[in-house]
N, C-alpha and C positions, 0 to 999 in steps of 0.2 A: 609097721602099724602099732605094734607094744602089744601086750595085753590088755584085755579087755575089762574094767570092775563093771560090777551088779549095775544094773539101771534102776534106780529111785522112780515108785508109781505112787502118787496118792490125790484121791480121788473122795468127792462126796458124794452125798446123793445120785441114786443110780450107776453109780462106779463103784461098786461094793467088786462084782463078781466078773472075771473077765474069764469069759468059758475057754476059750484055747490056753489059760494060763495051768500050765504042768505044776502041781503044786507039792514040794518036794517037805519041806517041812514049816513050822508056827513057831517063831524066835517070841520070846522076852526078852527085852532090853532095859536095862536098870540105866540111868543117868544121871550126869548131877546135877538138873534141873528138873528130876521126878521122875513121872512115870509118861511113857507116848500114850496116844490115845486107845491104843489096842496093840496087841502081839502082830507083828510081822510076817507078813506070809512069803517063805524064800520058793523061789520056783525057774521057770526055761517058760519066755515067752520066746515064738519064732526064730528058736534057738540061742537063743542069751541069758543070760544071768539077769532075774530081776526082782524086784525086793518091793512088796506093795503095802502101806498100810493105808485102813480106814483113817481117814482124819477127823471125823466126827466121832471114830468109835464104829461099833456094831452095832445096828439099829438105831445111827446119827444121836446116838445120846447126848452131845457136846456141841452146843452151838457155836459158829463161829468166835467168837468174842472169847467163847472159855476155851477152848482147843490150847495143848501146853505144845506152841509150836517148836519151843526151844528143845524141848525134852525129842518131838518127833524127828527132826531134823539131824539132833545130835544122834540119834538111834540109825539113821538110814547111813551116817557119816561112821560110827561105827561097826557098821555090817560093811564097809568094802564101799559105798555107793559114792561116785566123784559128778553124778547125774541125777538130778531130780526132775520128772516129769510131770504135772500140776494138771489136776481138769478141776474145772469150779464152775458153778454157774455166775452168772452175772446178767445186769439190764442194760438193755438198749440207751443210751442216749444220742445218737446218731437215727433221722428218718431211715437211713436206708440198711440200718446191720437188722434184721428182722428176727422174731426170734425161730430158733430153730439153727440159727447163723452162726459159725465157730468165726471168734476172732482167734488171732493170734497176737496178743498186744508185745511193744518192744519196750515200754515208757510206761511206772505206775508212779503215781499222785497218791504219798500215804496222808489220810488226812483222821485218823485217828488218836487217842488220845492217853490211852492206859495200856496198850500192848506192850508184852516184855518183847522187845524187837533187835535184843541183843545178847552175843556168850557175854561180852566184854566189857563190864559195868562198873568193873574196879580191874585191878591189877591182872593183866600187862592191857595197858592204852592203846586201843588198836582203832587205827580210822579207814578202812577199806573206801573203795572207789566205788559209786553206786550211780555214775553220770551213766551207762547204758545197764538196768538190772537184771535185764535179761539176756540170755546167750543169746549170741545174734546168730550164730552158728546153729543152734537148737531152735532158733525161732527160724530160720531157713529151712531147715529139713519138716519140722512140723508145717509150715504151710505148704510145702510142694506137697507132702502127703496128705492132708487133709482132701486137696486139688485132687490128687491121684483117686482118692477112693469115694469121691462123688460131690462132696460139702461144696456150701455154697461159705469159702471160706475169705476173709479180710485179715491181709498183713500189716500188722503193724497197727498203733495207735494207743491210746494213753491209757489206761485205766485206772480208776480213783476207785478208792480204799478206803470203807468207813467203818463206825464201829461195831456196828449192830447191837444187839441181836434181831434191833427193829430197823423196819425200812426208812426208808428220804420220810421226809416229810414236802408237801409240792414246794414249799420255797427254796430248802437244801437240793431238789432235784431240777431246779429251776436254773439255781445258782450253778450248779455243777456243770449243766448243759450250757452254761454260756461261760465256763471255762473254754468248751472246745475239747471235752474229753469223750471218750469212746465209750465207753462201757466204767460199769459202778458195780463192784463188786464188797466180798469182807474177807479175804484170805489171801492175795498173791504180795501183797508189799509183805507184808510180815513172811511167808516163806521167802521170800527173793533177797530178801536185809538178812538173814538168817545163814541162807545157802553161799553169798555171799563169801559171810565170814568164813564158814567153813570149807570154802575152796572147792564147789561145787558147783557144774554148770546148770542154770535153774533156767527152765521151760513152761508155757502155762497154755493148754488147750480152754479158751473162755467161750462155753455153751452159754448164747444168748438165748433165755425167757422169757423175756417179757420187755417192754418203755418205760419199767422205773414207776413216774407216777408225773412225769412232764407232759405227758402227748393226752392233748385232749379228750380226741376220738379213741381212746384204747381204755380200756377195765385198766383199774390200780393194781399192781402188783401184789399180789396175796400166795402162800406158801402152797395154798391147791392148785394155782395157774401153772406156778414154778415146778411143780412135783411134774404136773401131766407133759408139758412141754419135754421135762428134763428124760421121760423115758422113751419119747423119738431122738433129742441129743446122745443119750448116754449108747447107744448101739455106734453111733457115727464117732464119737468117743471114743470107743474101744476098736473102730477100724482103723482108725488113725496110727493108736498106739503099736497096734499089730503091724502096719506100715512103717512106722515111726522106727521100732527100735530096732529093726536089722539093720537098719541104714546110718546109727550112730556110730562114726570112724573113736577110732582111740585116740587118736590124736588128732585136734579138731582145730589148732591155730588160733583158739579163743584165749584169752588170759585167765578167766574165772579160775581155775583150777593152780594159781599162784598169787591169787588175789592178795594174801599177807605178807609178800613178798617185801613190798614200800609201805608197809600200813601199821608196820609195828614202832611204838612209839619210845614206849620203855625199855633203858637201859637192862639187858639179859639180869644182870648180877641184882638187880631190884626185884625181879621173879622169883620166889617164894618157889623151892621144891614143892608143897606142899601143891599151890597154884597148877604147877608143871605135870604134877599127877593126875590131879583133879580134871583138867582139861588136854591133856595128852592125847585126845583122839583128833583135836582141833591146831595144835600147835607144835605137835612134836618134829614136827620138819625143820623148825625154827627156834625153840627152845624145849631141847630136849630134855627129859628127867633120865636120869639114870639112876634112880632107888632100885630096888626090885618088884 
């Protein structure tokens, strides 16, 4: 089976505090995309190595839109983590996911417009493969365990990704629901393009609160509906994850965790030392630095 690295947790609103989490010590992590949104809390959930940050911050200071995904990402990748596990909230655009309802989506629609959604924006040209963005492996095991410990849970299906920090407006959540997409969210394509690159298998628990602002018959989505919703979700949240992470094998037959295998474009000797340091926690398998 190999050994086992840390399990990546990060979680918003209502996934601040997971009580069985054994909390061992609070890392800073410096990177060369800033700062994450908060210190790292290293710890033993149900017996595993697991590595959790707020992604809003402490007290959700950081609205979606601002959150430095890149910095957060490249932190959990530097701590040991080849697994990231995602809980977010998001809205109903399907009649029947209600809220209160865990999807587990396989397929996100980023339809966003200014997010930094990449390490790799100049030197070395990397095009990673993003036709399935979530571990199909991780989105197996999250739905059998959501099933396990009660949720009324839905496999699979699309989620669209917008910019926030404000909601649909009715003709954007109109349009969107006649895509044919599942749930509408602002956080998992930008962690999933992210995890990606850095050869990490990426998973996303999506607590439904609310119909967005398309369903006639239901109140518009407003951040008070979301909040009271989110603290019956966020308990069924953290049973999941309690289920979820004993059950991740080390070796899992997914590709994600050699994703830059085919996706590096530039010739090695074009790579800049300097590059190779800079980014050494994401590409040293592949272009290694050897300074000191």
């Amino acid at each position: 089976m190999g050994d086992m690295n840390p399990v990546g947790i990060t979680g918003g609103t209502g996934v601040y505090e997971i009580a069985e989490l054994e909390i061992l010590d609070r890392v800073e992590v410096s990177t060369p995309f800033g700062q994450p949104s908060d210190t790292y809390v290293t710890g033993r959930l149900q017996g595993v190595d697991v590595v959790f940050l707020a992604r809003h911050g402490g007290g959700h200071r950081v609205p979606a839109c601002g959150v430095n995904y890149r910095a957060n990402i490249f932190g959990f990748k530097a701590l040991g983590c080849d697994t990231l596990l995602s809980v977010s909230a998001v809205g109903s655009m399907k009649e029947e996911y209600h809220p209160t309802d865990i999807v587990i989506p396989d397929q996100l629609y980023d339809n966003t417009r200014t997010r930094k959604n990449t390490f790799f924006d100049s030197a070395p040209a990397i095009h990673v493969s993003l036709a399935d963005p979530t571990c199909l492996v991780l989105g197996e095991l999250l739905f059998e365990s959501a099933l396990k410990v009660g949720a009324k849970a839905h496999k699979g299906g699309t989620y669209v990704f917008i910019e926030g920090p404000a909601f649909s407006t009715r003709a954007e959540s109109k349009v969107y629901r006649g895509w044919g997409v599942d749930v509408i969210g602002m956080t998992g394509a930008t962690e999933a393009r992210l995890c990606r690159e850095a050869e990490m298998c990426y998973g996303t628990i999506s607590l439904v609160t609310d119909y967005d602002v398309w369903k006639e018959d239901s109140e518009d989505v407003t951040m008070d509906a979301i909040v009271a919703i989110l603290h019956q979700n966020a308990d069924m949240a953290k049973a999941i994850l309690n289920e979820v992470i004993p059950r991740i094998p080390a070796e899992r037959g997914c590709e994600c965790r050699d994703s830059l295998k085919y996706a590096l474009v530039s010739s090695p000797e074009a790579v800049p030392d300097e590059v190779r340091r800079r980014l050494n926690v994401l590409i040293n398998k592949y272009l290694p630095y050897e300074g000191v």
